[in-house]
DRENDO-1510 file (C-alpha; in Angstrom, 1 decimal, always signed):
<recs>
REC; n; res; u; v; w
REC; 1; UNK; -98.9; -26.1; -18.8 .
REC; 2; UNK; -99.0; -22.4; -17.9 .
REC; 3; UNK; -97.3; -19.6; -20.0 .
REC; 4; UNK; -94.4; -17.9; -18.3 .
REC; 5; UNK; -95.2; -14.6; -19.3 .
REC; 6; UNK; -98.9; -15.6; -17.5 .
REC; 7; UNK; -97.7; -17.3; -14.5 .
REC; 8; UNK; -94.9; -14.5; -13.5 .
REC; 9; UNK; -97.6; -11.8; -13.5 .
REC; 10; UNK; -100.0; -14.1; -11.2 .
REC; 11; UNK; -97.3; -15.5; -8.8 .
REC; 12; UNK; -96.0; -11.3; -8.6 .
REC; 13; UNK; -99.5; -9.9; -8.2 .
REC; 14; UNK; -100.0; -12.8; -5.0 .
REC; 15; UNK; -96.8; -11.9; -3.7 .
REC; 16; UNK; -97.4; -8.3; -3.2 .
REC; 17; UNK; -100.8; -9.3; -2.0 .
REC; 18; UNK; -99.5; -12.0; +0.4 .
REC; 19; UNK; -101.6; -14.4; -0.6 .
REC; 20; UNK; -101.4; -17.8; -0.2 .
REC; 21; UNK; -100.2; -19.6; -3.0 .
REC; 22; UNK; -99.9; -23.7; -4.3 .
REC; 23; UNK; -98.1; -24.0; -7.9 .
REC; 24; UNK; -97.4; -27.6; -9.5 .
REC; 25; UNK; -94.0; -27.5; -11.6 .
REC; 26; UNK; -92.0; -29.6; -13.0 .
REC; 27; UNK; -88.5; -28.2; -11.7 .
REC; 28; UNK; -85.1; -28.7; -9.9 .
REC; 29; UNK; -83.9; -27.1; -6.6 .
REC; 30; UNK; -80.7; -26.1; -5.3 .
REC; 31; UNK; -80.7; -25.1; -1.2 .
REC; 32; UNK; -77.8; -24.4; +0.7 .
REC; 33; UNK; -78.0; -23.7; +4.3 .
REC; 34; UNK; -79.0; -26.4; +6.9 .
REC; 35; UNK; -76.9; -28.6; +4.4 .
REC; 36; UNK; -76.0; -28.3; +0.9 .
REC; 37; UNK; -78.2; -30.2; -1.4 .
REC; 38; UNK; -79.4; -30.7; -5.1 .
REC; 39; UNK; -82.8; -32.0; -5.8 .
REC; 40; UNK; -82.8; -33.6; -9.8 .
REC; 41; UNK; -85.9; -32.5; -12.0 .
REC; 42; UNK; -89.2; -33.8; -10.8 .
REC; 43; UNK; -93.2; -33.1; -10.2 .
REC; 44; UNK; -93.8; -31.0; -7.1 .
REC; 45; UNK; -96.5; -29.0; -5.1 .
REC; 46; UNK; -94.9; -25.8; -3.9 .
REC; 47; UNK; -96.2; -24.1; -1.7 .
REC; 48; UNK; -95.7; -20.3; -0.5 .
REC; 49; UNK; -97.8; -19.1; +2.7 .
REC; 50; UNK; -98.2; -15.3; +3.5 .
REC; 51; UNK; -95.7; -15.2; +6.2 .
REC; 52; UNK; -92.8; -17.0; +3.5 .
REC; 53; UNK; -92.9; -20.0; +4.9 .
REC; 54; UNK; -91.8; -22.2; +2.0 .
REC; 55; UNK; -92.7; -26.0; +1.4 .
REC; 56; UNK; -91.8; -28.3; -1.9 .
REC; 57; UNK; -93.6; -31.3; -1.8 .
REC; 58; UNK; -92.8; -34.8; -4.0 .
REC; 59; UNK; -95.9; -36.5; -5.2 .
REC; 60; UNK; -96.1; -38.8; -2.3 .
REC; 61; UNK; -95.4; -38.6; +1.6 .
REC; 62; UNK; -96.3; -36.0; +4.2 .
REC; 63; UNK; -92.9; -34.5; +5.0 .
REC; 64; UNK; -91.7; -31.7; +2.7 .
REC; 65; UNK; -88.5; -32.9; +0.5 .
REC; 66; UNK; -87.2; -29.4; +1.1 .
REC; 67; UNK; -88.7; -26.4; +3.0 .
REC; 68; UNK; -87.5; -22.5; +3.9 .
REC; 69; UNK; -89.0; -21.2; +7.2 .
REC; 70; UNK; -91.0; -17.8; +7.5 .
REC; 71; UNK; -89.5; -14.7; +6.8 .
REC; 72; UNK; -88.1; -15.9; +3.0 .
REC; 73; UNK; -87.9; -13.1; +0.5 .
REC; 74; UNK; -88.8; -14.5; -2.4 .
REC; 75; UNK; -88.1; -13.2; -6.0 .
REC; 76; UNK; -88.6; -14.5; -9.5 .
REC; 77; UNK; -86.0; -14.2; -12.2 .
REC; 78; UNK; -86.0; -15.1; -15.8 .
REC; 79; UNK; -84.8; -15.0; -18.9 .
REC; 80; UNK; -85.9; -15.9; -22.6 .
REC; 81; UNK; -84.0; -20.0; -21.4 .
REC; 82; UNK; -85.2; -20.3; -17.7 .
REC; 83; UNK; -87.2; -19.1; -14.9 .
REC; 84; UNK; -85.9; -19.5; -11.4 .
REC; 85; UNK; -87.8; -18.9; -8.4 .
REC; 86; UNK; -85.3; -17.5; -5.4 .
REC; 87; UNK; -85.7; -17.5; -1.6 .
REC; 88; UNK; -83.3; -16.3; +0.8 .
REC; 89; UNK; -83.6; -16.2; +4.5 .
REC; 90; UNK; -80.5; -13.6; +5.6 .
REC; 91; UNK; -80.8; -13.9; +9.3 .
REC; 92; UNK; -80.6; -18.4; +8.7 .
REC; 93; UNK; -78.2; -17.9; +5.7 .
REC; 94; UNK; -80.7; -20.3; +3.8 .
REC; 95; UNK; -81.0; -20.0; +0.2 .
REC; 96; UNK; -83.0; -21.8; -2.1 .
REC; 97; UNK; -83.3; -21.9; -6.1 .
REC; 98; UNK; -86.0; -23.6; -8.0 .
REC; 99; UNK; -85.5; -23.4; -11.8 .
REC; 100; UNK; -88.7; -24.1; -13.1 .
REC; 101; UNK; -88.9; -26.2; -16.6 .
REC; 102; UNK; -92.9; -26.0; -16.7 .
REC; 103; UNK; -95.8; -24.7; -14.1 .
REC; 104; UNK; -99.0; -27.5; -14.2 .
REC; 105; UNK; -100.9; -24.9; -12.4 .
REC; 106; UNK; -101.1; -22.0; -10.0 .
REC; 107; UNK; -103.2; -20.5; -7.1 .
REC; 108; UNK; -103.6; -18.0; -4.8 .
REC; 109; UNK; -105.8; -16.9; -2.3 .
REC; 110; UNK; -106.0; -14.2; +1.0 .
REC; 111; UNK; -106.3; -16.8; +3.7 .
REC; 112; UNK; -105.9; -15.9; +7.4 .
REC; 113; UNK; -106.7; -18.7; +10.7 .
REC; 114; UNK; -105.5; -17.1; +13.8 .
REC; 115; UNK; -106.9; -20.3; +15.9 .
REC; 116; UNK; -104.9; -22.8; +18.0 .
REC; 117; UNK; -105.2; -26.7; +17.6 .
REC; 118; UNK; -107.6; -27.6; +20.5 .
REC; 119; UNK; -105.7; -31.2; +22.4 .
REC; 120; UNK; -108.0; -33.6; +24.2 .
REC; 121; UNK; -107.0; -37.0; +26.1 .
REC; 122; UNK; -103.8; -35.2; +27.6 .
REC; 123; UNK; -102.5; -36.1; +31.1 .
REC; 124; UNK; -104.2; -32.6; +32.1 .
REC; 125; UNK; -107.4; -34.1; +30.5 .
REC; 126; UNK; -106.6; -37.5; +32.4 .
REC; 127; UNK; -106.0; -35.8; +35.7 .
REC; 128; UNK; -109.8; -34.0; +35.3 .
REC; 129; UNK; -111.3; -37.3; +34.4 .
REC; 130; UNK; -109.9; -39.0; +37.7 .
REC; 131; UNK; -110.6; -35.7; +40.1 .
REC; 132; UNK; -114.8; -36.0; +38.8 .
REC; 133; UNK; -114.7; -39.6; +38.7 .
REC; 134; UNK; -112.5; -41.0; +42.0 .
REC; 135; UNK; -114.1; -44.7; +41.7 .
REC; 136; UNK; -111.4; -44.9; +38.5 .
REC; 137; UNK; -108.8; -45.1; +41.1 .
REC; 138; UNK; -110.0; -46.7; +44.0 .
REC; 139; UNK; -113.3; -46.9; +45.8 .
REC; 140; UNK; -113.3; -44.4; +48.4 .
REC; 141; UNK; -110.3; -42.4; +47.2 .
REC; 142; UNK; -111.4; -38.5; +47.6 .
REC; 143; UNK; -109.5; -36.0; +45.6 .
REC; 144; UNK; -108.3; -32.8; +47.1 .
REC; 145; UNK; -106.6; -31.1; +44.1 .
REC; 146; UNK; -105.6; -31.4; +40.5 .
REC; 147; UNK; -102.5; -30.3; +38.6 .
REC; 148; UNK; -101.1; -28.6; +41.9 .
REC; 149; UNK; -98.4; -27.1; +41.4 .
REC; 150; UNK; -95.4; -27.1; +44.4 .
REC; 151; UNK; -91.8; -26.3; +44.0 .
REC; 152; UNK; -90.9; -29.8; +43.1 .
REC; 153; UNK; -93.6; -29.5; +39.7 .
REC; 154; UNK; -97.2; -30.4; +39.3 .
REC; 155; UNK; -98.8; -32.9; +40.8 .
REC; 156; UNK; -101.7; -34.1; +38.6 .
REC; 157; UNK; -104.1; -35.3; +41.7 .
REC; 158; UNK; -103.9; -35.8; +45.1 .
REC; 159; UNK; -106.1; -36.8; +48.0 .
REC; 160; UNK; -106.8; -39.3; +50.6 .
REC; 161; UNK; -107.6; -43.3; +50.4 .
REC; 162; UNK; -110.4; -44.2; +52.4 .
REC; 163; UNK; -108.0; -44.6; +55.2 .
REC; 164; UNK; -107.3; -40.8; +55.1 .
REC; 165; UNK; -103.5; -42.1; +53.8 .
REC; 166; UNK; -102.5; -39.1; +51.3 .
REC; 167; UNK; -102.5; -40.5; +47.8 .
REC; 168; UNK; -100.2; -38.9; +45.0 .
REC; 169; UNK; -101.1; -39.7; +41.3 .
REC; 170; UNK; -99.2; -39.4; +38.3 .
REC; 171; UNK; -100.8; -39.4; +35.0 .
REC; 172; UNK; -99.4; -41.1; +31.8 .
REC; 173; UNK; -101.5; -40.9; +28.5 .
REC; 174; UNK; -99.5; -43.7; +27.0 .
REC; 175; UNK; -97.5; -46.3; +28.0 .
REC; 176; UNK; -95.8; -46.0; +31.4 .
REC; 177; UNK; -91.9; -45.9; +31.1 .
REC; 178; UNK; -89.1; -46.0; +34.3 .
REC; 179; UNK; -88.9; -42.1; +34.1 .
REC; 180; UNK; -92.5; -42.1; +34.6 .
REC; 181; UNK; -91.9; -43.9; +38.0 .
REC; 182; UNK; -88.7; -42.1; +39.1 .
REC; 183; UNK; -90.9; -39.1; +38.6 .
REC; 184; UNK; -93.5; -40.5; +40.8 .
REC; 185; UNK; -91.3; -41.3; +43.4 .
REC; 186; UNK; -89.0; -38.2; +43.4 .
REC; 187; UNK; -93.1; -36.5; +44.2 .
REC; 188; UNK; -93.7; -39.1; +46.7 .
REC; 189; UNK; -90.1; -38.3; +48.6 .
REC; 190; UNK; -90.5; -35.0; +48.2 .
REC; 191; UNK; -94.1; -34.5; +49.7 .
REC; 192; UNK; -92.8; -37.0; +52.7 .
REC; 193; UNK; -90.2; -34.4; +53.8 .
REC; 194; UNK; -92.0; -31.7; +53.4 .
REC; 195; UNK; -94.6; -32.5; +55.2 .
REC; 196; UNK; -92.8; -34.4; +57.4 .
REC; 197; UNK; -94.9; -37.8; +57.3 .
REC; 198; UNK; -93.8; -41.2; +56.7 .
REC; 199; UNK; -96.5; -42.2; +54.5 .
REC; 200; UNK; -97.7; -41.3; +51.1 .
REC; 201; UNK; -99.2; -43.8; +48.4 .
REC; 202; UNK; -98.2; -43.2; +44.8 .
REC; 203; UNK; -99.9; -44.5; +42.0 .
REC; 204; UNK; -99.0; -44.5; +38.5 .
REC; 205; UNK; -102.0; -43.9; +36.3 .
REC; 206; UNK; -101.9; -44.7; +32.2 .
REC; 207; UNK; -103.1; -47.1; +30.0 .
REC; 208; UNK; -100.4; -49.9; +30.6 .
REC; 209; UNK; -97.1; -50.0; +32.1 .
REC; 210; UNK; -94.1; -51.9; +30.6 .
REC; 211; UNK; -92.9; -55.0; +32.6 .
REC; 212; UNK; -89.7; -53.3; +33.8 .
REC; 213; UNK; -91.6; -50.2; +35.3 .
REC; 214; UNK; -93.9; -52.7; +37.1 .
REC; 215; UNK; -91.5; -54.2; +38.5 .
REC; 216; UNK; -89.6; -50.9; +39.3 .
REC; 217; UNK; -92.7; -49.1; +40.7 .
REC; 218; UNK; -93.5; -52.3; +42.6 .
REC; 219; UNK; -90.4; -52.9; +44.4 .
REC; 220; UNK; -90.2; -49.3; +45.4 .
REC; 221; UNK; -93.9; -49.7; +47.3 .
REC; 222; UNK; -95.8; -47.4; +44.9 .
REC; 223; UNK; -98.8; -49.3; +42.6 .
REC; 224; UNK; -100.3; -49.0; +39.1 .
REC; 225; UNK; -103.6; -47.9; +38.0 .
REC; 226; UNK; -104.6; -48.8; +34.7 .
REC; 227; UNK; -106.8; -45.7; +33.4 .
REC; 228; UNK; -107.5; -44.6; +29.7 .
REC; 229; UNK; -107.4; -40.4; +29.0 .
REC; 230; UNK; -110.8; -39.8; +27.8 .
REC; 231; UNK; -111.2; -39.3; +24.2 .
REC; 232; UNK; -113.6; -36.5; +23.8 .
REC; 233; UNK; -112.9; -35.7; +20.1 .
REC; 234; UNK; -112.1; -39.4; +18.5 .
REC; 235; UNK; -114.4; -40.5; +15.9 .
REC; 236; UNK; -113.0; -44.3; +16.2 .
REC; 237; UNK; -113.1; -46.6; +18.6 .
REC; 238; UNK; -111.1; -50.1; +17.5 .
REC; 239; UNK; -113.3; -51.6; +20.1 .
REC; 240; UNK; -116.7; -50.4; +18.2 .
REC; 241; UNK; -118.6; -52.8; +16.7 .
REC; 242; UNK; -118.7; -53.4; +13.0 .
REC; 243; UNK; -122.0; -54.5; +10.8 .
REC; 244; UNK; -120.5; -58.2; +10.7 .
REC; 245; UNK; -120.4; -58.5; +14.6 .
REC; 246; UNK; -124.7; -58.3; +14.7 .
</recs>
């Protein structure tokens, strides 16, 4: 357990600094704001990032029990009884008190990560697969253009069939739903009328459809393709073979 006369200088000094900074405590917290609650005395990992971005973490779960978004001021007030740990967001009208009965531990660090996540298996992903590799479709299907955008939205691909029939595709990464066929067909109506021809394919492309779309996407003349997004940065496959299968 940390002195409070030690962990008020530390947790100052990383303030000013703007420092990241992870405490454990044994505490209770007021917060009024999004809605008023009252969290009893507990263990907790709180954590204070150097844009005040507050999170309170309970000793299990991935979700914060309580949070404050950037842009907290935070302050530390004490007497010879307590020490409370205030944050106040002005322009949300969030507060949020954390009286603090004993500190486990504290640290603090300069950190600064100014990279974005990089997503791979999205539709975008999918759509690239199918334009390099046409056979996933069809044999003799021959791409013209990916993610094209027209005034109705983006098109993931289109082409022709072997029959030089233009072929629409919609991509799905997961499960196919009715929206996902409305969509396709509100493409498919709209690329008939504008270019004034009477027929265009469409073709649903994902993983699996549910039985209701099938039935949807058959009735209204369109098909389904059953194509995985590639998974360029997963580590498992369910499918890969364990020791016991040799």
């Amino acid at each position: 357990m940390l002195d409070h006369v030690f962990f008020i200088a530390k947790m100052q000094d990383a303030l000013n600094k703007n420092e990241m900074i992870v405490f454990g405590a044994h505490c209770a917290v007021w917060y009024s704001g999004r809605a008023e609650s009252y969290l009893p005395d507990g263990d907790r990992l709180i954590i204070i990032k150097p844009d005040k971005t507050l999170l309170i973490h309970q000793p299990s779960g991935s979700a914060p029990i309580n949070y404050m978004k950037e842009g907290c001021k935070v302050h530390i007030n004490h007497s010879d009884t307590s020490l409370f740990l205030n944050c106040i967001n002005i322009p949300l009208k969030e507060y949020l008190d954390i009286k603090l009965n004993s500190v486990h531990f504290f640290e603090s660090h300069p950190m600064e990560d100014i990279q974005k996540i990089q997503l791979a298996g999205t539709e975008e992903d999918m759509a690239d697969m199918i334009y390099k590799n046409p056979e996933l479709i069809e044999p003799g299907f021959k791409p013209v253009s990916k993610e094209e955008q027209t005034k109705y939205g983006f098109i993931d691909v289109f082409g022709y069939d072997k029959n030089n029939v233009l072929v629409i595709i919609e991509c799905k990464r997961y499960s196919a739903d009715l929206s996902a066929v409305t969509q396709l067909r509100r493409y498919v109506e709209k690329i008939k009328a504008s270019k004034g021809i009477d027929k265009v394919r469409g073709v649903l492309a994902a993983p699996k459809i549910t039985p209701n779309s099938l039935k949807m996407l058959q009735d209204w003349g369109f098909e389904f393709c059953s194509v995985k997004p590639p998974k360029y940065l997963e580590r498992y496959d369910k499918d890969q073979k364990s020791l016991g299968d040799f």
